[in-house]
C-alpha positions, 0 to 999 in steps of 0.5 A: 500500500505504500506506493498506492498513491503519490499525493492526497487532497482534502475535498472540503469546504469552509468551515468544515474542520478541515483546517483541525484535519490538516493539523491532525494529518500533520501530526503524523511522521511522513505527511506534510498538508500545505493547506490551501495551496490553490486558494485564488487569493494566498498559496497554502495558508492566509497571509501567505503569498509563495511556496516553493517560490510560486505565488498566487499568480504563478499558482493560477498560471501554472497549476500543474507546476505547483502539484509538480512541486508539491510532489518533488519537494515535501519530504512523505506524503504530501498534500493540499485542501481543496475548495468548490472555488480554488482552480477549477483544472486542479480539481478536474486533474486530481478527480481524474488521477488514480495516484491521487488519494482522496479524503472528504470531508463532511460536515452538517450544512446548516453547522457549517453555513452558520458558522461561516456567516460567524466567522464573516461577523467576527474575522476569526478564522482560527482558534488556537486557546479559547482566552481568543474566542470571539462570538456573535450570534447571526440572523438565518437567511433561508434564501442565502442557506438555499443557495450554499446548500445547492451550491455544495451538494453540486460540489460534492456531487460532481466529485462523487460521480467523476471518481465513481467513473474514474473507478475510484473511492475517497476516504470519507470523514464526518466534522464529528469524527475528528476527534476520534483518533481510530478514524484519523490513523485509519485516514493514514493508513489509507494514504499509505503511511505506517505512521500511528497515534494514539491521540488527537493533535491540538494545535486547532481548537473548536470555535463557537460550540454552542449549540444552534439555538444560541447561534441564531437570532431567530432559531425557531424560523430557522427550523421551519425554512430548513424543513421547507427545504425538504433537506432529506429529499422527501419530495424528490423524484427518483429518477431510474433513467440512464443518461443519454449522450448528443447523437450529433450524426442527427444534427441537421444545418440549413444550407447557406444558414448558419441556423442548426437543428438539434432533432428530439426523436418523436417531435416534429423533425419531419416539418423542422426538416421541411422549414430547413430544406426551404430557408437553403433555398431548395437545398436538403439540410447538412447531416451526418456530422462527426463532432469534429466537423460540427466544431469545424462547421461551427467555426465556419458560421460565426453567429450561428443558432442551434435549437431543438423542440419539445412537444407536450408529453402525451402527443409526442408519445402517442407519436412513438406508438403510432411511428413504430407500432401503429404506422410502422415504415420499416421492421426495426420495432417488429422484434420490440412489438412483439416483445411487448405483446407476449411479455407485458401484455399489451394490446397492440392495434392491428398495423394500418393508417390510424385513420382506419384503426377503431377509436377503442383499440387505438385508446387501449393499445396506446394506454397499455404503452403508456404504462410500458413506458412508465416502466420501461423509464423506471428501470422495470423492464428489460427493453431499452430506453429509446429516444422516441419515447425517453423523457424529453428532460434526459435528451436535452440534457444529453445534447448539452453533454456536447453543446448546449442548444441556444433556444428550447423551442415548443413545437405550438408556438413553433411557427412565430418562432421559426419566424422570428429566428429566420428575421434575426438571421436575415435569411428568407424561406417559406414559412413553417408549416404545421402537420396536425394529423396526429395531434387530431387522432389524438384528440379523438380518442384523449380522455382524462385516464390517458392524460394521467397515465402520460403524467405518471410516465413522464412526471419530469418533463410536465415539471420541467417544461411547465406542461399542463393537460393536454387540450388537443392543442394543434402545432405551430 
């Protein structure tokens, strides 16, 4: 285990013990933690201003110089803190780096939240002997706790996932756990070092240690913005969906245009391609894009407009159920279909025009889909999520992985949109023209059972995109 890791990071944040953690670790023969070494404002420690002969602009200019240097000049193991806020390239290198070995630590939001709002009142950063201690008691700000709490779960969410991809596991300590000294020789030994103790280091003392109640002015507020916050996610939706990536080979570009059309399968994209071949006079869109040639086609039209369309729930999965199992033009979904039949049961229409299949087995096949659907997104089937039915929610995302569109456009505003797009790019084209063939079938056989069977399927779409019931609202 000694050569397990060449370096370490404290992921953590302000007022979470982790300058206690730092001179814990130090206390130990053979680790040496610099502190915050990549803080924007001093190298390592407040009122610091170089290290290894780099200050805080060498540091921001050459980062990779400095962990170079860490490495190269600290006698054992050496180590940094690392902040939400320091340098950005670090963080993403030291996530990456397998030789790297990685402590968390955690701390009570709501502790550390209002300790920092203390600590910017009273300027002490650091407690060293008690006869120093400064106190103050702070107002609870709901707002100002929502945005540090979100903040920080995005921080530490980020980390959690980059090292779960990169195979990797961080040595997990709690702000409570610092002064256990079974956890912290269990951290050392983690990093590789033989070296024990069998007490704590106490070179930093706790500040503030009351409890909440006598921190806060209005303590009995506090608890009730804090349990609005649904800090335990009770009303979280759990989402079983596996991520999608930009199918960039879709990526349809007008001719002559530089106005980009990022397809969501099941939306309009036979009448977005139409508007398309007529605002390039006559010419069929660019497609088949590498992402290399998209960057390079980017490059090419400065001032280029990429958007993507989202259409109400219930019509754009009554169009998957009629493209691949009413109207199908090819057999790639025969297999799915009958699939679909023998093992979940569900009472597929005869294949014909829609026009021509009776009102109660459309309504019935399509509510057996719907159900489908429900699961098949909930991870309850053994079929694969395609994109004609996957949330809308988890495509847009997955264009975003590549670049993120610059409109979200609703397929029934679609025509005053397309519009305005096509003036602010001085580009002349016919109008665009709507197909509400579908969107009337649906109307006829929509019923308030349908409407809630689509909302259970796709409960983060209707609240991402602000939908509504659907009204038989025609296109454009």
């Amino acid at each position: 285990m000694a050569d397990r890791f060449d370096y370490f990071v404290i992921l953590a944040g302000m007022r979470t013990g982790s300058n206690f953690l730092e001179a814990s670790l130090n206390s130990y023969g053979g680790i040496t933690c610099h502190g915050e070494v990549f803080n924007p404002a001093f190298v390592g420690h407040a009122n610091q201003s170089q290290l290894f002969g780099m200050d805080v602009a060498a540091v921001a200019e050459r980062p990779m110089d400095m962990l170079e240097l860490l490495r190269g000049k600290t006698d054992g193991m050496a180590g940094f803190r690392l902040f939400k806020d320091h340098n950005s390239a670090v963080l993403d290198h030291v996530l990456r780096d397998p030789r790297c070995a990685k402590i968390m630590l955690r701390r009570n939001p709501i502790d550390s939240f209002v300790s920092l709002e203390i600590v910017q009142k009273t300027g002490q950063w650091r407690l060293a002997d008690m006869k120093n201690a400064k106190s103050a008691k702070v107002q609870f700000d709901a707002a100002k706790f929502a945005a540090y709490l979100a903040d920080l779960r995005g921080f530490q969410g980020h980390c959690t996932t980059r090292m779960q991809t990169g195979g990797q596991a961080a040595f997990v300590i709690d702000y409570e756990q610092l002064n256990d000294v079974d956890v912290l020789n269990g951290a050392v030994h983690f990093l590789g070092v033989k070296a024990q103790r069998d007490e704590v280091a106490r070179a930093t003392k706790k500040q503030n240690p009351e409890p909440l109640s006598d921190k806060v002015t209005n303590f009995a507020q506090m608890v009730q913005d804090v349990a609005a916050l649904d800090p335990l996610s009770l009303m979280h939706d759990p989402s079983f969906e596996p991520a999608r990536g930009a199918i960039v080979g879709q990526y349809e570009a007008a001719h002559g245009a530089a106005v980009l059309h990022l397809p969501i399968k099941a939306g309009p994209t036979g009448q977005v391609s139409q508007w398309l071949h007529g605002v390039g006079g006559g010419q069929a869109p660019a497609t088949g894009f590498s992402q290399k040639a998209l960057r390079q086609w980017k490059r090419q039209n400065p001032g280029h407009v990429s958007f993507a369309v989202v259409r109400h729930p219930l019509l754009r999965a009554f169009s998957a159920f009629v493209t691949h199992f009413v109207e199908p033009s090819d057999q790639h979904f025969a297999g799915i279909a009958a699939t679909l039949a023998s093992r979940y049961g569900l009472a597929l229409p005869a294949v014909a025009p829609i026009d021509q299949v009776p009102d109660a087995a459309l309504a019935a096949g399509f509510l057996d889909f719907l159900a489908f659907v429900k699961g098949n997104l909930g991870g309850q089937t053994s079929i694969r999520v395609d994109g004609a039915w996957a949330s809308q929610t988890a495509i847009v995302e997955g264009l975003a992985r590549f670049a993120i569109p610059d409109h979200i456009l609703r397929e029934e505003h679609l025509a005053q949109d397309l519009a305005h797009l096509q003036g602010r790019l001085g580009v002349d084209g016919p109008a665009y023209r709507a197909d509400n063939r579908l969107a009337a079938r649906l109307a006829a056989i929509h019923d308030a059972q349908m409407e809630k069977a689509a909302r259970a399927a796709y409960q983060k779409d209707y609240m991402m995109f602000g939908y509504g019931a659907w009204r038989g609202q025609t296109a454009g």
